[in-house]
N, C-alpha and C positions, 0 to 999 in steps of 0.2 A: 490403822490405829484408831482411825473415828469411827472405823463399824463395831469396833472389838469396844470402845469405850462408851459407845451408846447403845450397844448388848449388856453392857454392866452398869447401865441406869444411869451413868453421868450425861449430862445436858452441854457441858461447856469444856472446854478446851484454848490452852493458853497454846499456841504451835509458833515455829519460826512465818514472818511473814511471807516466806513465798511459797510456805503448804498451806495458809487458813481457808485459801477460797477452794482449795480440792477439798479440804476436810470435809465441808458443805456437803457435800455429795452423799455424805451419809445418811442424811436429813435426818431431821431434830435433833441437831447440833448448833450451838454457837460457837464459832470458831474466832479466838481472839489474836489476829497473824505480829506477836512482834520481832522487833531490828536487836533484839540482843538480850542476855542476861538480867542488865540490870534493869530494861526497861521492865520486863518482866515482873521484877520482883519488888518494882512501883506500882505496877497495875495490880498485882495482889495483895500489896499494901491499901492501898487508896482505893482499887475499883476504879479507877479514872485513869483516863491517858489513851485507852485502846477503845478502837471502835468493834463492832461485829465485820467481820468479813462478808462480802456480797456472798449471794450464794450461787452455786457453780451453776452453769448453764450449758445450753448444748453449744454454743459457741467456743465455749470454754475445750470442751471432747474435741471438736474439728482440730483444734491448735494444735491439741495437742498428738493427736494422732498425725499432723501433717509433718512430726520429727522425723529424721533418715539415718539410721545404721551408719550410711556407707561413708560418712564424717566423724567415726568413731573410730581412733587410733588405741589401737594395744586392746586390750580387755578381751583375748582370746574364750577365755574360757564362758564369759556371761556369754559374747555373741553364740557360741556354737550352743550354749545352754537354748538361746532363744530360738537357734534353728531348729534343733532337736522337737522344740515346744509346738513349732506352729507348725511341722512336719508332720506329727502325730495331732494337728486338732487340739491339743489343749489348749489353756486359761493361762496367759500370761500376765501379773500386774508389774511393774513398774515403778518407781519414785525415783525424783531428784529433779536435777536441774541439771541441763545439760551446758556444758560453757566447749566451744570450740575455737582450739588454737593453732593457727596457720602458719606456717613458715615465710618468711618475705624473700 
């Protein structure tokens, strides 16, 4: 979304706060990361309230590639998509947040 939006000459970017520091990666982007709706539609109000997001780093890449598959319940069909992908060599991207849930 921030390569396709800064292909199309926009500079800035309102995103939920836990995609504005990936956004970055697009570079010459400002990505402004907020916590919901309404905060959103104060900071397009006013300009104020949001900071710029840091921008992504290589430390940022290690994190995230340190994620693992093999804690990923159900979602047959993305997994075997992704085996398919890197079986064959290709370009896999990604997004979200991963939240894992264990049974006690």
């Amino acid at each position: 979304m921030a390569e396709a939006a800064r292909l199309g000459g926009l500079s800035r970017l309102v995103l939920p706060e836990t995609n504005a520091r990936e956004a970055t990666s697009a570079g010459g982007i400002e990505a402004y990361g907020v916590r919901g709706l309404r905060e959103a539609a104060e900071f397009l109000r006013t300009g104020r309230g949001v900071e710029t997001a840091e921008p992504w780093s290589e430390e940022d890449e290690h994190e995230v590639a340190a994620e693992n598959f093999a804690d990923v319940a159900g979602q047959a069909y993305a997994k075997r998509a992704l085996e398919v992908a890197v079986a064959g060599a290709h370009n896999v991207f990604t997004l979200g947040q991963i939240e894992t849930h264990r049974s006690l």
